[in-house]
C-alpha positions in Angstrom: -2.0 87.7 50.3 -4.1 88.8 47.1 -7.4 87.5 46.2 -7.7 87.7 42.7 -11.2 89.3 41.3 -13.5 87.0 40.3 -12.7 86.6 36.3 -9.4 85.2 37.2 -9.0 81.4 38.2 -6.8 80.3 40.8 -5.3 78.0 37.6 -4.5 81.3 36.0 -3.3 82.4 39.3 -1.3 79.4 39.5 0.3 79.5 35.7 1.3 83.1 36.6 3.1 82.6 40.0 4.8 79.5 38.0 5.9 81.6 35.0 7.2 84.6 37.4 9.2 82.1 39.4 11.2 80.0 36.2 11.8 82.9 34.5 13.6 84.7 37.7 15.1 81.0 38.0 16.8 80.9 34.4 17.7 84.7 35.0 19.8 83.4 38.1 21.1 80.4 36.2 22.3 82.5 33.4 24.0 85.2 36.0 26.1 82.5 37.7 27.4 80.7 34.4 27.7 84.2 32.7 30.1 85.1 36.3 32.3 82.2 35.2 33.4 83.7 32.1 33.3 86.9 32.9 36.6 86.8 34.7 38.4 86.6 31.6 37.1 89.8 30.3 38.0 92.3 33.2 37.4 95.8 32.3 35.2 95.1 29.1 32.1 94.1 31.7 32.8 96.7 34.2 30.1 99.3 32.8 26.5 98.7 31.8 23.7 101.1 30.8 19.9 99.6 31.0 17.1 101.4 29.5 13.6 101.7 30.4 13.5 101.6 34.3 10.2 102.6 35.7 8.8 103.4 39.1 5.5 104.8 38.1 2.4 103.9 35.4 2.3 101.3 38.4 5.3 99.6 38.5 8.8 98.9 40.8 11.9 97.9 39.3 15.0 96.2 40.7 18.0 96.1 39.3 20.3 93.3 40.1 24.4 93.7 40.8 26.3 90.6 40.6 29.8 90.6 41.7 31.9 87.2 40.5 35.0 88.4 41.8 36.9 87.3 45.0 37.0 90.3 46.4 34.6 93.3 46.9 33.7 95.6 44.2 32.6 99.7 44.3 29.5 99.8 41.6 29.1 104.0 40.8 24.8 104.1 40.3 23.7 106.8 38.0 19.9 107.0 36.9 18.7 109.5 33.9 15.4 110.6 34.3 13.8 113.4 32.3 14.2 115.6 35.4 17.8 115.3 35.0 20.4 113.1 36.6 19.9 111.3 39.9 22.9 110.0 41.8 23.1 107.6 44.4 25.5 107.0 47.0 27.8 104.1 45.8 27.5 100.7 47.1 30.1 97.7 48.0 29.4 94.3 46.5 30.8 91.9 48.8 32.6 89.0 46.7 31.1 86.4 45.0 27.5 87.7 45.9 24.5 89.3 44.6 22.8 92.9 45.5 19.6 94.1 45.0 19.3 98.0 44.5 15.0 99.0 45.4 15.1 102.0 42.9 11.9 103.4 43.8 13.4 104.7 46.8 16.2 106.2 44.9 13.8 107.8 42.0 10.4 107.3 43.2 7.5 107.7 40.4 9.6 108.6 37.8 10.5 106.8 34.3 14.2 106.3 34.3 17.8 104.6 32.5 20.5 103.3 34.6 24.4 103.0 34.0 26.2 101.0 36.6 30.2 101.4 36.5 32.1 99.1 38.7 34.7 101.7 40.6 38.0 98.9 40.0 37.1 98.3 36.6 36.2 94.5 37.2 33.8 93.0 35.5 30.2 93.0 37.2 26.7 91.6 35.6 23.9 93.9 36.0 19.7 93.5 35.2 16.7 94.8 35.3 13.5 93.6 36.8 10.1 94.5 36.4 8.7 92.2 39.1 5.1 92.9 38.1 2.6 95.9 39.9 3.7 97.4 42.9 1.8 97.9 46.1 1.1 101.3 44.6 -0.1 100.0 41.6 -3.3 101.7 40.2 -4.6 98.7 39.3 -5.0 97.5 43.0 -6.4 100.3 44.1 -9.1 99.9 41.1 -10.0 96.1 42.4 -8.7 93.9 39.7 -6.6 92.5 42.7 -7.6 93.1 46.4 -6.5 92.0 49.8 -7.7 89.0 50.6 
């Protein structure tokens, strides 16, 4: 658990957690409906390119495969980073289900794009999440939040 420092309220606190949590709520919402009527549009939705992926300034993205289909899916991962190309092994998305890749494992400390092709040409949903500072985040190590 973090203690925030002392400028910051536990209402602010509070507001914070509470924004963080609707907004990956409607995000969820809008994955499942948007899985519905994706099924119509097969190979249109099978690959997506995201932009602006970080793992370092102090952040950790996620990026989030959804698979509406009934059965499992191949999603090809390929990251652009101004190192060059970084290529990940490819990963099954059982049916109907949601995967989370951890991409600082995959390019760690490095600014990057994404483009996600689904191997069968079905259509897949695909975001990006910034989920806030990451335990390696400078700004913990600074104080502005400290364990409690």
């Amino acid at each position: 658990m973090y203690a925030l420092a002392t400028h910051w309220t536990s209402r602010k606190v509070l507001a914070v957690l509470i924004a963080l949590l609707l907004a990956a709520a409607v995000m969820q919402v809008g994955l499942m409906l948007w899985s519905q009527e994706a099924k119509a549009a097969p190979s249109k939705l099978a690959t997506w390119y995201l932009a602006e992926g970080s793992n370092q300034w102090g952040f950790g993205t996620a990026i989030y495969l959804q698979n509406p289909n009934d059965v499992p899916v191949t999603a090809e991962v390929t990251y652009m980073t101004t190192a060059g190309v970084v290529t990940r092994p490819d990963i099954t998305i059982p049916q109907t289900s949601l995967t989370v890749l951890n991409t600082p494992g995959d390019v760690p400390g490095r600014d990057f794009s994404t483009k996600v092709v689904c191997a069968e040409e079905l259509p897949i949903a695909v975001s990006r999440v910034w989920p806030g500072p990451s335990p390696t985040c400078p700004r913990l190590r600074r104080g502005i939040l400290r364990s409690a």
